[in-house]
N, C-alpha and C positions, 0 to 999 in steps of 0.2 A: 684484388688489386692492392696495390700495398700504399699506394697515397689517401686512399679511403681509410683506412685507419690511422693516417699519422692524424698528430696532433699540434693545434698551431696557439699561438698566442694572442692573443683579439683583445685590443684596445678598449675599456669602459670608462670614460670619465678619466682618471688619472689613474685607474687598475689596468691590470693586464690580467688576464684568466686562458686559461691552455681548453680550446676546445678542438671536438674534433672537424677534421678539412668540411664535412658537408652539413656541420653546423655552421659553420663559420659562411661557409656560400652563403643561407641562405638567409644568416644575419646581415649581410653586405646586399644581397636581393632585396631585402626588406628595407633595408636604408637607403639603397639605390630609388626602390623607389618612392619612399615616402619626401626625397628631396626632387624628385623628379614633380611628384604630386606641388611640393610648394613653391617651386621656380615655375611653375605653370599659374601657379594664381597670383604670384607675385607680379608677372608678363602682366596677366589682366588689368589687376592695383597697375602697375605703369599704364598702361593701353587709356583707362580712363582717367588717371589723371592728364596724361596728355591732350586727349581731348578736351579735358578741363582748361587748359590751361591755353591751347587754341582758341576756345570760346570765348577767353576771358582777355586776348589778346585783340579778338575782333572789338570786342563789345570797347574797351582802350583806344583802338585805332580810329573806332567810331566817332570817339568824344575827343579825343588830345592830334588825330590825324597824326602825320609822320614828324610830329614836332617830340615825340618821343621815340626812344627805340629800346624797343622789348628783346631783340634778335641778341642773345647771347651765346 
């Protein structure tokens, strides 16, 4: 197949280097998912700080009652 051999340009830092099409796949595979990997633990970091921030909302509501408002 003749796109198996061509050769493409892939972006490093502020280089460009000519690699071939099924290096390049599977340097965008690897990056695909190594950002896939950190937007999942990222979600987590949110997930608990929310809950953080819930808890810290009751424990407020508790002591100041609706004479404050947290709701942004």
């Amino acid at each position: 197949m003749l796109l198996l051999n061509m050769s493409l340009s892939y972006q490093i830092g502020d280089s460009f280097i000519s690699l071939p099409l099924s290096e390049v796949q599977e340097m965008l595979s690897s990056s695909t998912e190594k950002i896939e990997e950190e937007v999942t633990a990222l979600e987590g970091k949110l997930s608990t700080i929310r809950e953080e921030m819930q808890g810290l909302k009751v424990e407020l509501y508790a002591r100041f009652g609706r004479s404050i408002n947290l709701e942004t």
